[in-house]
TORKOL-4160 file (C-alpha; in steps of 0.2 Angstrom, whole numbers, padded with zeros to 4 digits, m for minus):
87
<pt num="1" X="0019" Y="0063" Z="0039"/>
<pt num="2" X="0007" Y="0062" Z="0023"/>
<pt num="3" X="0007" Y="0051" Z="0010"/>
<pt num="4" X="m0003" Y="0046" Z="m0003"/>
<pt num="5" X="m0009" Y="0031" Z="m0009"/>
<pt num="6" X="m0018" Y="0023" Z="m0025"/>
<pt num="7" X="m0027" Y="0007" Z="m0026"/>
<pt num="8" X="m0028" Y="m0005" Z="m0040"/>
<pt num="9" X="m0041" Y="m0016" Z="m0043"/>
<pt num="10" X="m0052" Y="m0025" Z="m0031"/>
<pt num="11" X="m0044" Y="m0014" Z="m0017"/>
<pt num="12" X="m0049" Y="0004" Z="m0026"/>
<pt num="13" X="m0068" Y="m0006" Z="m0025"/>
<pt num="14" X="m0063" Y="m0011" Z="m0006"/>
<pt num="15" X="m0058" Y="0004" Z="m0002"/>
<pt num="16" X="m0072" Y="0014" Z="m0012"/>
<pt num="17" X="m0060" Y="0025" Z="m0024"/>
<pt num="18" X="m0043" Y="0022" Z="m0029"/>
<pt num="19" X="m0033" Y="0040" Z="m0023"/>
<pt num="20" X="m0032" Y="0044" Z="m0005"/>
<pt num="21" X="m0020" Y="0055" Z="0005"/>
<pt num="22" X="m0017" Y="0050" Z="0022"/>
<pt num="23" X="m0008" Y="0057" Z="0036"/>
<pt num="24" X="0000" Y="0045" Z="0048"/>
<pt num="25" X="0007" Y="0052" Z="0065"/>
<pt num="26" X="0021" Y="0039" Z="0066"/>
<pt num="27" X="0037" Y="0049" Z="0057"/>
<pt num="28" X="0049" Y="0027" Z="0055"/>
<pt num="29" X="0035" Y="0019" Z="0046"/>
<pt num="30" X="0040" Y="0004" Z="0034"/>
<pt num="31" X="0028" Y="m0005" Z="0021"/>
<pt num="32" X="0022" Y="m0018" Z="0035"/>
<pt num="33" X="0017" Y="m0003" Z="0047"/>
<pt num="34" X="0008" Y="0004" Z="0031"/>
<pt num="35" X="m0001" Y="m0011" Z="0029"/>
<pt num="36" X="m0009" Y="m0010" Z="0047"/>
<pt num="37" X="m0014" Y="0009" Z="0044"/>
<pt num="38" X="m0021" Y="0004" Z="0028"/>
<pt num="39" X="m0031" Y="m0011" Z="0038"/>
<pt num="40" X="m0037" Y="0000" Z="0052"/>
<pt num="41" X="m0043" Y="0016" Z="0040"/>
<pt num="42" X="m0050" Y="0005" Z="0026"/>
<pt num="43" X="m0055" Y="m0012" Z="0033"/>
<pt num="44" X="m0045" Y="m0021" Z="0020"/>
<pt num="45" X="m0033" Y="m0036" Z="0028"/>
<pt num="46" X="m0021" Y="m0033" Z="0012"/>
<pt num="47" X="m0001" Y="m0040" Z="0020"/>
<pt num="48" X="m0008" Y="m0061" Z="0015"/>
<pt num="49" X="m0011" Y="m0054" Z="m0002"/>
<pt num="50" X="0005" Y="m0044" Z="m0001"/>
<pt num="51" X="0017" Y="m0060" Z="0007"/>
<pt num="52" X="0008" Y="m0073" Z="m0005"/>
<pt num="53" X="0013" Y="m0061" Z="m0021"/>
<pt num="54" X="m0007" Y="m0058" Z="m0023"/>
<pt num="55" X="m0002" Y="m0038" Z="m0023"/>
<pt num="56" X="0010" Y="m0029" Z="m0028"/>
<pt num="57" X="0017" Y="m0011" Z="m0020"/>
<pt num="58" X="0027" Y="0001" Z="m0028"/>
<pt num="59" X="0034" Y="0013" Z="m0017"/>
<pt num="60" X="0035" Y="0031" Z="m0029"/>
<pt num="61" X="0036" Y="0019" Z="m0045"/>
<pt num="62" X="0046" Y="0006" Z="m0037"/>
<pt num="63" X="0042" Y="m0011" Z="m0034"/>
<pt num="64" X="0047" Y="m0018" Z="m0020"/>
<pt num="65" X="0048" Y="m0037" Z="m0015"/>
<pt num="66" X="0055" Y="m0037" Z="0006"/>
<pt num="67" X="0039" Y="m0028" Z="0018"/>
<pt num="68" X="0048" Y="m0025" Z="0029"/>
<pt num="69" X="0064" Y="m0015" Z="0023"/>
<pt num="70" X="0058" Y="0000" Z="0015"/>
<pt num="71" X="0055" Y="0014" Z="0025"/>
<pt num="72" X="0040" Y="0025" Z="0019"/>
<pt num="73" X="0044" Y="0045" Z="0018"/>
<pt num="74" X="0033" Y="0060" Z="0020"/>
<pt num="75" X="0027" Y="0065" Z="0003"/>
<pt num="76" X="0029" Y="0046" Z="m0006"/>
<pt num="77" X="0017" Y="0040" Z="m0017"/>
<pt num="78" X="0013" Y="0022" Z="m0013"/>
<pt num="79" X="0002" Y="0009" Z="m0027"/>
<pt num="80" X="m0005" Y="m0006" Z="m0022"/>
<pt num="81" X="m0012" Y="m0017" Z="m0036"/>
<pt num="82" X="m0014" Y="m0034" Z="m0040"/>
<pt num="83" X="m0004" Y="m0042" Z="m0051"/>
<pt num="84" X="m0005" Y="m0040" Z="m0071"/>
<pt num="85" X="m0009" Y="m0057" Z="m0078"/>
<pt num="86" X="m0012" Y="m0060" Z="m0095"/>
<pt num="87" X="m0011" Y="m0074" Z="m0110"/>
């Protein structure tokens, strides 16, 4: 399955750019799976950030809250940025 993935933040500097299109050979991948693949392809350890509501990731817009609930589909587009803080 390919999906594609955009970075927000200090991971599109982890990551070295901020748009990627991956292809994952697993077809039952959830966002906690993802998480792995993202730490194996790109070095960056992202699921404390993700569990401690340090990063945010929206799956085709969507922002979701459970990891391990939302199964990842061939063509969706998955954002993972840090949280918008402001004052």
């Amino acid at each position: 399955m390919k999906i594609k993935l955009l970075f927000g933040g200090i991971y599109s500097e982890l990551a070295k750019s901020d748009k990627y299109e991956i292809e994952i050979n697993d077809n039952i991948i959830n966002i906690e799976k993802l998480l792995l693949v993202i730490k194996e392809k790109f070095n960056i350890d992202i699921k404390d950030d993700v569990d401690r509501g340090n990063a945010i990731v929206l799956i085709n817009g969507r922002n979701i809250k459970a990891i391990g609930k939302f199964k990842i589909n061939d063509g969706d587009f998955i954002s993972i940025i840090p949280p918008i803080k402001g004052g």
